[in-house]
C-alpha positions in Angstrom: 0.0 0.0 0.0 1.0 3.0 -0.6 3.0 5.5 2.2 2.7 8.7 3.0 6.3 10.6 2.8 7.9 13.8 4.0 11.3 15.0 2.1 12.9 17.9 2.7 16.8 19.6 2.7 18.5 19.4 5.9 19.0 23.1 5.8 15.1 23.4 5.8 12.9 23.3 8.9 10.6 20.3 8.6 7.1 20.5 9.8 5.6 17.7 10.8 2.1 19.0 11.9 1.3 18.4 7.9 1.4 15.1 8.2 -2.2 13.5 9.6 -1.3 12.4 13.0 -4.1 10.3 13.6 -3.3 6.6 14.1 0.1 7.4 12.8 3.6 6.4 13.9 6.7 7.6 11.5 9.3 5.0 10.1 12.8 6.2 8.5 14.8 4.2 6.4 18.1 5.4 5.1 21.1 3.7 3.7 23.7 6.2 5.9 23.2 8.3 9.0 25.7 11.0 10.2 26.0 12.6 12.5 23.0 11.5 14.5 20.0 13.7 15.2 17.8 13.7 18.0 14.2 11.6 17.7 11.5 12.1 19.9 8.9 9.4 21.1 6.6 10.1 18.6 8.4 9.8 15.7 11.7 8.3 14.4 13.8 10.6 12.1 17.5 10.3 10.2 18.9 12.0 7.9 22.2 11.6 5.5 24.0 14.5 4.6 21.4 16.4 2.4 18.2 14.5 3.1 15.3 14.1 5.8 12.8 11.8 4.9 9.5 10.3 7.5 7.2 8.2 6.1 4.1 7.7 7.8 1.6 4.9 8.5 -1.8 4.1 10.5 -0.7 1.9 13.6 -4.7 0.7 13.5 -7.0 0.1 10.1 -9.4 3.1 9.8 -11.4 0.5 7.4 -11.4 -3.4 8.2 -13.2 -5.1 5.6 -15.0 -8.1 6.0 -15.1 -11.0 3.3 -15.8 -14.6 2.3 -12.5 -16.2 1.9 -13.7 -17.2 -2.1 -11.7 -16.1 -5.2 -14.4 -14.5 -6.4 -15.4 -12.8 -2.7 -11.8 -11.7 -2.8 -11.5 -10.2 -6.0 -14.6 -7.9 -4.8 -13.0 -7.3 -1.7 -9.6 -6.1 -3.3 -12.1 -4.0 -5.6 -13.9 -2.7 -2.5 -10.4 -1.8 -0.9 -8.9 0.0 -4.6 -12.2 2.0 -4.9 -11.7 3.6 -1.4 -7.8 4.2 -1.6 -8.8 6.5 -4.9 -11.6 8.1 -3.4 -10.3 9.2 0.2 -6.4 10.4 0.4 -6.2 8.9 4.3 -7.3 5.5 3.3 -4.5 5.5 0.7 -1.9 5.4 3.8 0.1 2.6 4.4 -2.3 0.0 6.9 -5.4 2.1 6.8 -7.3 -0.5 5.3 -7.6 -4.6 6.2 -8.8 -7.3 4.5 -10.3 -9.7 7.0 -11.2 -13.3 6.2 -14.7 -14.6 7.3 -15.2 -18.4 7.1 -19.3 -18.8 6.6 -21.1 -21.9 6.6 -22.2 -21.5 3.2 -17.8 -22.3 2.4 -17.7 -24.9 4.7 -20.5 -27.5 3.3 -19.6 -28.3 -0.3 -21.2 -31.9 -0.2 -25.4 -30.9 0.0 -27.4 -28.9 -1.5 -27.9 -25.2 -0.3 -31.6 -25.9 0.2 -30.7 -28.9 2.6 -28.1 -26.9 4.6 -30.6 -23.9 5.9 -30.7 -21.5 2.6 -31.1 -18.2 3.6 -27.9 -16.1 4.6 -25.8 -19.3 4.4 -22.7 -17.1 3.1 -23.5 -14.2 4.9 -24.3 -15.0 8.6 -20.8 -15.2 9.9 -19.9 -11.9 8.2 -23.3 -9.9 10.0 -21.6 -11.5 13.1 -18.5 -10.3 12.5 -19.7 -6.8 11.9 -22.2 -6.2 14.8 -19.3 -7.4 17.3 -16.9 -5.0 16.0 -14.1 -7.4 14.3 -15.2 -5.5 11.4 -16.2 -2.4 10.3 -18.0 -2.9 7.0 -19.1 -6.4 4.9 -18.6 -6.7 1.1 -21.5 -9.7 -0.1 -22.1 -10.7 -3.2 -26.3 -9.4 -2.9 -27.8 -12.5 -4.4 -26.4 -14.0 -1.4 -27.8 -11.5 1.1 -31.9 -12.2 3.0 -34.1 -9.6 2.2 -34.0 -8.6 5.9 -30.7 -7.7 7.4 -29.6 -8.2 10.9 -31.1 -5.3 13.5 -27.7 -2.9 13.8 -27.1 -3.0 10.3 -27.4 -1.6 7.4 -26.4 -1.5 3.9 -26.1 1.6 2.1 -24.1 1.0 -0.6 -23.9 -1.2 -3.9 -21.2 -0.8 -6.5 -22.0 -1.0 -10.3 -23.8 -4.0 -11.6 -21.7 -6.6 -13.6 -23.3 -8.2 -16.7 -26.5 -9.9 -14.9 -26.5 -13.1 -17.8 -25.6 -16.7 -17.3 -22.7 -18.7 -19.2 -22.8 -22.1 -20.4 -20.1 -23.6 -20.0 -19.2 -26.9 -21.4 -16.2 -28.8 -23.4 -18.1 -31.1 -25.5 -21.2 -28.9 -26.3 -21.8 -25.6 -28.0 -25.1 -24.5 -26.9 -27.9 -26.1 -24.6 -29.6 -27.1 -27.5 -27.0 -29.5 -28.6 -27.0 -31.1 -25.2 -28.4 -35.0 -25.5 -31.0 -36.7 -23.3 -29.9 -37.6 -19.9 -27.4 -34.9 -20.3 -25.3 -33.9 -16.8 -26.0 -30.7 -15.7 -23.8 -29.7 -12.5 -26.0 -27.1 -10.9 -26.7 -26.2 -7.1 -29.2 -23.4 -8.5 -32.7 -24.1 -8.2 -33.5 -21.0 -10.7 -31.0 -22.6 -13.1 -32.4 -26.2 -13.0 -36.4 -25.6 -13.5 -35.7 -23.4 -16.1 -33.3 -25.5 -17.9 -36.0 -28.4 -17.1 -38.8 -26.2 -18.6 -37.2 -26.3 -21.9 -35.1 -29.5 -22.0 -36.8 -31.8 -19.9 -34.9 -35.0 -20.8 -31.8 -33.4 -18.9 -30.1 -34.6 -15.6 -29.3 -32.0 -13.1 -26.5 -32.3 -10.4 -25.8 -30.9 -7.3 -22.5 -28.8 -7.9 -21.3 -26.7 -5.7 -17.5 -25.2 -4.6 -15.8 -22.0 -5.8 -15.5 -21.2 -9.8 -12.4 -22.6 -10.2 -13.0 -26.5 -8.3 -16.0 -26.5 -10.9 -14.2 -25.5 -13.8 -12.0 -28.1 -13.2 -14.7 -30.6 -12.6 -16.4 -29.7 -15.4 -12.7 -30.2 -17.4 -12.4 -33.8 -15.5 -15.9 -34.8 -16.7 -18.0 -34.8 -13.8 -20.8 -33.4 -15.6 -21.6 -32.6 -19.1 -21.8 -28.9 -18.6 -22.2 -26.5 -16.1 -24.0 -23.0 -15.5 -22.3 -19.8 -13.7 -22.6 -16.2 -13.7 -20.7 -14.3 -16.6 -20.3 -11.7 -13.8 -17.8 -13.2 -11.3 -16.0 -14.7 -14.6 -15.1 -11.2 -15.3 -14.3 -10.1 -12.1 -11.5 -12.6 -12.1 -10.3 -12.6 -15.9 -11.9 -15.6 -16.6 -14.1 -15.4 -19.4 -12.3 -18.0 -21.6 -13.8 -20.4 -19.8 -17.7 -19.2 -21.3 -18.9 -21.2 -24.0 -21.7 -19.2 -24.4 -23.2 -16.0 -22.3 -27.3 -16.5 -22.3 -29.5 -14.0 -22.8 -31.8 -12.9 -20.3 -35.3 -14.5 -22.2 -33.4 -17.9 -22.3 -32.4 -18.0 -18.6 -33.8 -14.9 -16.2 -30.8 -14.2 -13.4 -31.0 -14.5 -10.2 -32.4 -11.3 -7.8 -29.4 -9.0 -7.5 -27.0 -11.1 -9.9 -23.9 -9.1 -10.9 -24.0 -6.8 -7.6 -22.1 -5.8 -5.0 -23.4 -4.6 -1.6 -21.6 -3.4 1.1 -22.9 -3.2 4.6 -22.0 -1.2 7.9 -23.4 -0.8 11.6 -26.3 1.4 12.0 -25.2 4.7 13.1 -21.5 4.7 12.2 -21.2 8.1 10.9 -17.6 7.4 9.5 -18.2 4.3 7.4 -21.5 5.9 6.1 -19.2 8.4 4.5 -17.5 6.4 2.6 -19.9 3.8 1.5 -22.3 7.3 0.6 -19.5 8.1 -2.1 -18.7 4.7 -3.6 -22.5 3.8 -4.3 -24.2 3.4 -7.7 -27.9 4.5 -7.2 -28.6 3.1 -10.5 -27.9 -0.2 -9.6 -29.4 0.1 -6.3 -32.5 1.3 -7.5 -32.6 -2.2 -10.0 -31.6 -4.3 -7.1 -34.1 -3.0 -4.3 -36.8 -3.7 -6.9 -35.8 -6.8 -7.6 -35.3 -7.9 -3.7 -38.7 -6.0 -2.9 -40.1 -8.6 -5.4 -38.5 -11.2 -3.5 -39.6 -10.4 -0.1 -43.4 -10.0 -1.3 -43.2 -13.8 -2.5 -41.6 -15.1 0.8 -40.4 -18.2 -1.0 -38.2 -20.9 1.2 -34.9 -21.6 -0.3 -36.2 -24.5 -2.3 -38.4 -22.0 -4.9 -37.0 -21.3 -8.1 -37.4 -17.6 -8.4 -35.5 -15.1 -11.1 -35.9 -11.7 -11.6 -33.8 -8.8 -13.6 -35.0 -4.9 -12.8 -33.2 -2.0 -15.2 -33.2 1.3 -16.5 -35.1 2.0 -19.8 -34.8 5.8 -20.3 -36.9 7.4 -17.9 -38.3 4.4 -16.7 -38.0 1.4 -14.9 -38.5 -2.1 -16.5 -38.7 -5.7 -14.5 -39.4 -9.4 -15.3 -40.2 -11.9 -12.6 -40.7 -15.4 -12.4 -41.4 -18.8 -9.8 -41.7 -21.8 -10.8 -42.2 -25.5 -9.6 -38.5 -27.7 -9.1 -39.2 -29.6 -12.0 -40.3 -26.6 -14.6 -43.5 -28.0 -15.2 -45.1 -24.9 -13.9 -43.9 -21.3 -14.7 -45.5 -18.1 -13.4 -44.3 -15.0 -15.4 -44.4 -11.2 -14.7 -43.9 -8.0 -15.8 -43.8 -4.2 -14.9 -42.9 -1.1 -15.6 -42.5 2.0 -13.6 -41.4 5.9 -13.2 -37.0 5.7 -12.4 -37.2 6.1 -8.9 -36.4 4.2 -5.9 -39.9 4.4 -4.3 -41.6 3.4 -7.6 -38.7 0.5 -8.1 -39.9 -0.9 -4.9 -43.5 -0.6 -5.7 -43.1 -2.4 -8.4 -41.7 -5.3 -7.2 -43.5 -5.6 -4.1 -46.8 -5.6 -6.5 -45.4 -8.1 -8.9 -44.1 -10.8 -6.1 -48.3 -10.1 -4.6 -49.2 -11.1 -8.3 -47.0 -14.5 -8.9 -47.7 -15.3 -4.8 -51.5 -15.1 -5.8 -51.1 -17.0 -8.3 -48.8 -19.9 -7.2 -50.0 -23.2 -6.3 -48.8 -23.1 -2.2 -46.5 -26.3 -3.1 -44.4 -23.4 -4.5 -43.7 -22.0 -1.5 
């Protein structure tokens, strides 16, 4: 990380009431010292025979920034960490910011399905933990991970700019889903993924497939299963895109709520983090998301109901698609709307929409 450095002649009167002092010691480093000058307890200082150089550094992180231990939740971490180095000259000092490494359940059952594990918050728990007890001081979730309801004590004003929301496919022996024979092998842990995929090729096998991006790739390439699913998102956020066979479009396979965003969530009332989430987030993208979530909470689904749904600025307005449907996509319920831009209207929307589908929905659904 970068320091924070004072140089100045030896002549020349150095003051050192320009340099923050807050959580700061001073280091020196020089390759020859003579004669010695005097240090005092709050700083160190040499010099050489023209030079007088104290860099500066925060003994404490002003900014410790909770994460998933992923490639993926990594890579939006260091993102996280870049964007507030270029946007506030005292986080750019040396130690001002910490990645910490939260461990949730979610990473530490690969071998069931999400559904049989508890669902909701299953790689986020550990990290609203973390934050309300102070080992933290703000979380960075992916936000189709995150319940519609957060934890009392926290909130989360900020999301960063939406990634492409589509699907890949991603196979070696198969360009397209439609080349894909009967009894197929589909490793997927999504529920959304599998009935939609069902609704259309019904004569495929899905898989339960879960572990980071790169453990599935490498399944995939070992031939555990014919062909896999996974956001196009998080294979750009980590350079990987070779790996796509093909990126769907959003009529062939709806994404899931909040797909492609990045939230990031602080205690209630922490005046300091507030300030700097306020200037990192992307309204347009929290607008989208906070429809689509608002759609979500109004259907109350458990964590084994296939629901998809993709909100998004069209000029002036606000456009959204929603859908459940049963496990097996026998049964799809569809939705549309269309609304004024705004945040209150964006959650209007998708509150009314999830009423509609819950309406209609046979309660096996849910």
């Amino acid at each position: 990380m970068a320091s924070v450095a004072i140089t100045a002649s030896f002549s020349a009167s150095v003051d050192f009431t320009s340099v923050s002092t807050r959580k700061l010691s001073f280091r020196s480093k020089f390759l020859s010292v003579s004669p010695p000058l005097a240090a005092s307890s709050a700083h160190r200082t040499s010099r050489n025979r023209n030079v007088v150089r104290v860099v500066a550094e925060v003994d404490e992180p002003i900014v410790k920034i909770g994460t998933r231990g992923s490639p993926l939740a990594l890579a939006q971490a260091y993102m996280t960490r870049d964007l507030l180095k270029k946007n506030f000259v005292e986080l750019s000092e040396e130690g001002a910011l910490e990645i910490c490494i939260i461990k949730t359940t979610g990473d530490k059952v690969l071998d069931q399905p999400l559904a049989d594990i508890g669902g909701k918050g299953l790689f986020t728990r550990e990290l609203d933990v973390a934050l309300l007890d102070g080992r933290i001081d703000i979380a960075v979730h992916s936000m189709k991970d995150v319940p519609t309801y957060l934890p009392e004590g926290s909130i989360l004003p900020c999301m960063l700019p939406r990634e492409d929301v589509r699907d890949a496919f991603i196979s070696v022996k198969y360009d397209d889903l439609s080349e894909l024979p009967d009894g197929a092998l589909v490793g997927t842990a999504s529920l959304r993924r599998q009935s939609q995929l069902l609704a259309k090729f019904p004569t495929l096998k899905c898989v339960n497939f879960r572990g980071n991006v790169q453990s599935r790739i490498r399944k995939l390439q070992e031939g555990v299963v014919d062909c896999t699913l996974l956001a196009i998102a998080g294979l750009n956020r980590m350079d990987m895109t070779e790996h796509a066979t093909k990126i769907l479009e959003t009529d062939v396979m709806l994404p899931a709520v909040a797909q492609g965003a990045i939230g990031i969530a602080c205690r209630t009332g922490d005046s300091r983090q507030l300030e700097f989430l306020e200037k990192l987030n992307h309204e347009e993208t929290r607008i989208a998301v906070e429809c689509e979530r608002a759609f979500l909470a109004s259907l109350d689904g458990s964590c084994r109901t296939p629901i998809a749904g993709y909100a998004y600025k069209s000029g002036n307005n606000l456009e959204f698609r929603g859908l459940v449907a049963s496990l097996d996509g026998k049964q799809i319920l569809e939705t549309t709307r269309s609304s004024n831009w705004s945040f209150t209207d964006a959650i209007d929307a998708g509150k009314d929409a999830g009423n509609e589908l819950k309406a209609l929905a046979p309660s096996e659904f849910f």
